[in-house]
C-alpha positions as CSV (number, residue, x, y, z in Angstrom):
1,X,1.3,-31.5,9.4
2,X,4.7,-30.3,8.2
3,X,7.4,-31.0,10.9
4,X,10.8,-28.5,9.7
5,X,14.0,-28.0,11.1
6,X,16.7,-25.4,9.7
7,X,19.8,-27.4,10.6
8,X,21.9,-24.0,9.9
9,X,20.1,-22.8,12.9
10,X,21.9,-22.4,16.7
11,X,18.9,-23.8,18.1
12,X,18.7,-27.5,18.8
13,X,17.0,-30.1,15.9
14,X,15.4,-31.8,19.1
15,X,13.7,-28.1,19.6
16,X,13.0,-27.4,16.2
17,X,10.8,-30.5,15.8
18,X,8.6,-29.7,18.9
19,X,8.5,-25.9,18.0
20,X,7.2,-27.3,14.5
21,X,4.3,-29.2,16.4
22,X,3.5,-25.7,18.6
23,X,3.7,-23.8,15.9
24,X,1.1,-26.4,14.0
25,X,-1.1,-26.2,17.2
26,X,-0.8,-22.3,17.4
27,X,-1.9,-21.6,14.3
28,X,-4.8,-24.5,13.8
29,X,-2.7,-26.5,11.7
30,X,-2.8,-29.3,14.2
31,X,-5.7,-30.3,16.9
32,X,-6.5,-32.5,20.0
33,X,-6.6,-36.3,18.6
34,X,-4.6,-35.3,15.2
35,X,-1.8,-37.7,15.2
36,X,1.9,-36.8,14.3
37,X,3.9,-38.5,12.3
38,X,6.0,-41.5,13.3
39,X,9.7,-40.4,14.9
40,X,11.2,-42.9,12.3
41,X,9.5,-41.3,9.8
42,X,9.9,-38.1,10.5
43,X,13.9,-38.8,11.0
44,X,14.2,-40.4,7.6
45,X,12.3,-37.5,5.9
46,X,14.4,-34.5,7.8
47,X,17.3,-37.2,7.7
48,X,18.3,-36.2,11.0
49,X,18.5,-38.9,14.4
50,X,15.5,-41.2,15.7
51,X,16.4,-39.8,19.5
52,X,16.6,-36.2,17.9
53,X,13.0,-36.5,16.6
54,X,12.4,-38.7,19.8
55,X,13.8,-35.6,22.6
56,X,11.3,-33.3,20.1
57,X,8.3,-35.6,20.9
58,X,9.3,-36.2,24.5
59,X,9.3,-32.6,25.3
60,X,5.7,-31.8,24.1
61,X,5.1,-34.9,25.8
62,X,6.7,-33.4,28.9
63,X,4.5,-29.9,28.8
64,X,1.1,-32.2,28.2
65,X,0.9,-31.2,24.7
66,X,1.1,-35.1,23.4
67,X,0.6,-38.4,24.5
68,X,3.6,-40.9,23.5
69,X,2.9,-44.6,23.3
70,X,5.3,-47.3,22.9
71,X,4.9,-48.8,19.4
72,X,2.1,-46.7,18.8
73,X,1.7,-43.3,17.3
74,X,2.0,-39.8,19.2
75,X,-1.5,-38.2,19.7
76,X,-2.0,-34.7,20.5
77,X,-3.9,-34.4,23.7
78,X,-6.8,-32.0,24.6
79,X,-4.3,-29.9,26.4
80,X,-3.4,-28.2,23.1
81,X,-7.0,-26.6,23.3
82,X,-5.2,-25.3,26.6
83,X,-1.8,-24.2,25.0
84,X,-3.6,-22.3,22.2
85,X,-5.7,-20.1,24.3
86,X,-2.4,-19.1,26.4
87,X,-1.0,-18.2,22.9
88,X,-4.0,-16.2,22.1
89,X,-4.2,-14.2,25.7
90,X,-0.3,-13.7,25.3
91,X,-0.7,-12.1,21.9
92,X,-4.2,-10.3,23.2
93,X,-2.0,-8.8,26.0
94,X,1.2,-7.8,24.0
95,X,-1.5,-6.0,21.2
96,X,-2.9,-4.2,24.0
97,X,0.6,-3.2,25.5
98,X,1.4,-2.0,21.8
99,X,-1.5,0.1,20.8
100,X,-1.1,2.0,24.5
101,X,2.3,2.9,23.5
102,X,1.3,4.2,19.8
103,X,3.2,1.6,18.6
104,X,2.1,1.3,14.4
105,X,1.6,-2.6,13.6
106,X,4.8,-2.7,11.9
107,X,6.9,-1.7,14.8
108,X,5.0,-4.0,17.1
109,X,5.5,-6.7,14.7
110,X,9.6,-5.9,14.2
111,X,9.5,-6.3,18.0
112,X,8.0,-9.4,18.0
113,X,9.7,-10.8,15.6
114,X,13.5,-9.4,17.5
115,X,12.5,-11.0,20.8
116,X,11.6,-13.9,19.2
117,X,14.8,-14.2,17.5
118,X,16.7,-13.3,20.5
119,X,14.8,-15.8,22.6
120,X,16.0,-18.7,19.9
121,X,19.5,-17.5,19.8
């Protein structure tokens, strides 16, 4: 699993890296048991801090989304079965919200995409 950050980007490297890992789990990239890579690793390859990497991990470890072990390597749990499902009712529900307006898939999609952006900004 790719971890990225964009370090031209407002939002925080600490962010990016656990966004990465969602993004992984959102779009089957990643699963429950899959292990990510070390936080030293990880920092050497993006050549940003440790405790950067380190926040990333602690907040999917905070939502339930990973189990962190001293010494030993970051497991995602089976709550990541859980946090795909919410992704998939939450697009489920904005599709259905956009095809009772008319909206044409391109102009739900731009609108995605802007709150998206505006919610990272």
């Amino acid at each position: 699993m790719l971890i990225t950050v964009d370090p031209a980007s407002a939002q925080p490297l600490a962010d990016q890296v656990a966004g990465s890992v969602r993004a992984a789990l959102a779009n089957g990239m990643a699963a429950p048991g899959d292990r990510l890579p070390s936080a030293r690793n990880v920092a050497t390859t993006l050549g940003i801090n440790l405790h950067t990497v380190l926040r990333g991990y602690q907040q999917l470890r905070d939502e339930g989304l990973v189990e962190l072990r001293r010494g030993r390597a970051a497991v995602i749990t089976d709550m990541a079965d859980q946090f795909r499902l919410r992704l998939t009712a939450a697009a489920e529900e904005f599709a259905r919200a956009a095809l009772h307006t008319g909206a044409s898939d391109e102009e739900a999609l731009a609108a995605a995409r802007e709150a998206l952006l505006a919610m990272r900004a």
